[in-house]
Each structure stands twice: as C-alpha cells, then as structure tokens.
N, C-alpha and C positions, 0 to 999 in steps of 0.2 A: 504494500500500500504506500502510496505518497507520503513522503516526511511533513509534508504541509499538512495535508488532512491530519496526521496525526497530532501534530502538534496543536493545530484546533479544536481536536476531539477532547486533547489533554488541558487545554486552556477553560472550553465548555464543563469540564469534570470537575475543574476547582471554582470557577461559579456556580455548580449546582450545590458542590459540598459545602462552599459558602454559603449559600442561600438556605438550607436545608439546615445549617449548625443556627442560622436565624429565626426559622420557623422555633427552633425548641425555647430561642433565647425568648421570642414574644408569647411563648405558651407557660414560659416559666414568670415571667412579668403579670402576664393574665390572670392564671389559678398559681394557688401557693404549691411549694414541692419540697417536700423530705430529702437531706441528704442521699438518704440510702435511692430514692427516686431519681434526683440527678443522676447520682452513680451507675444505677439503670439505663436509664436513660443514653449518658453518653457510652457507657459501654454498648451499646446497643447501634448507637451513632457511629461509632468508628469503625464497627464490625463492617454495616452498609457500605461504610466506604474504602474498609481493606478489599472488601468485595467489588467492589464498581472499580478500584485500578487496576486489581487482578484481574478484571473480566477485560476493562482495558487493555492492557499490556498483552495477556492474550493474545487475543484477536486481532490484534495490531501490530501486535512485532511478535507473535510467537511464543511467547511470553518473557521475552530477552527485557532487561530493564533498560531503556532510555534515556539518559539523562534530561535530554533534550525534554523527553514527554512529565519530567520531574519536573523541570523549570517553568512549562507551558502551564503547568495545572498550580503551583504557588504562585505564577503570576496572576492568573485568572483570582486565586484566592486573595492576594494582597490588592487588587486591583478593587474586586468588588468590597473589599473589607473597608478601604478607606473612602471609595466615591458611594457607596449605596445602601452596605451594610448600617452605620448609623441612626441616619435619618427614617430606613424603612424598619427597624427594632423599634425605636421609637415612636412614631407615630401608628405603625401597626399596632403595637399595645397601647397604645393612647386610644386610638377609634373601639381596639375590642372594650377596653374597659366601660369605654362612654355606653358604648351599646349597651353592654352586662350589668351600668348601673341601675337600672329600676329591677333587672332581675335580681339582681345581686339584695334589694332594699327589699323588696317581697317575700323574696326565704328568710333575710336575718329578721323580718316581724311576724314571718308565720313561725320560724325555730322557736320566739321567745312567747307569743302565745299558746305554744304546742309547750312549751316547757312549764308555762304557769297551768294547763291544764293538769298535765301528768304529775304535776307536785300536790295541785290538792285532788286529785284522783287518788293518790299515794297518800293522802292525809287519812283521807275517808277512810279507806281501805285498812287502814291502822287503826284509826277506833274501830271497825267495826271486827275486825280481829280481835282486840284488846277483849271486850263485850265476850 
C-alpha cells in the first residue's frame, strides 16, 4: 500500500483516539465516577486502541512497525489535542449538563420526598412492631 495513504490512515487513528479519550473526559464531567470506574474505564480505552494500531499496522504494512505511521498518529493526536480537544471537553459538558439540569432537579426532589416517605413509613412500622 502507499506510504501516503498510510501515513493518513495513521494520522486519522490519532484523531479518533483523541477524540474518543474526549468523549470519556465529557462523560466523566457529566455523571460522577469512582476511581476504580476511571481505572475501568481507561483500561478498557487503551485496550481499543492497542487494538485499532495492531489492526492498523497489520493491514498496512504487515504488521512491520513504522515509524513513520508512529509519528503520523501522535501528530494527529497532538494536533487535535491543542486546536479542538479543549474547547469541544468543555462546552460539550457545558451543553450536556445544561440539558441534565431540570432532570438532574426532579430526581434530587423526588430522592428526598421518596426519603421523607420511607423514614416515616419506617417510623410507623416500628411502633406498630413495638405494640
């Protein structure tokens, strides 16, 4: 195959993997996550993408390592890290949050309605035990 196409398949591989280590950074902005979650998480992340340069490198040179297709895919990731990565973490989780607040305000006043129910449900339930 073309050293060119390769080198833009490898350039396209480090925008995706950039764009994709993004998606998790605005989902972890969004909803709260547990250490042990992150650690999930990105173990799981790296995994896909030991996968996606192995399937790369494969298929494109045989599975011979390139330097070239090394350089093409951290450029791609350094590129999209400093012009796009920022601004679209950020206002991505800006917008989901705005969306999520009336939901987000509906459960934390049905949680605490639901909680003053079950506390004197739980009251009752104790005298009438006690009896």
């Amino acid at each position: 195959m073309d050293e060119n196409v390769f080198l833009a398949h490898s350039f396209l591989l480090g925008l995706w993997i950039t764009f994709l280590y993004d998606i998790l950074q605005i989902l972890r902005r969004v909803f709260a996550h547990s250490a042990g979650m992150v650690s999930l998480e990105d173990l799981a992340f790296w995994m896909y993408c030991a996968g996606k340069v192995f399937l790369l490198m494969f298929h494109e040179s045989n599975g011979n390592l390139r330097w070239f297709a090394v350089m093409g895919a951290l450029t791609g990731m350094y590129l999209y890290h400093k012009a796009v990565s920022p601004s679209f973490v950020k206002y991505a989780a800006l917008g989901i949050n705005t969306l999520l607040s009336p939901v987000r305000k509906v459960l934390q006043r049905t949680r605490i309605w639901l909680k003053k129910k079950l506390t004197s449900l739980w009251k009752m339930l104790k005298i009438f035990y006690k009896r």
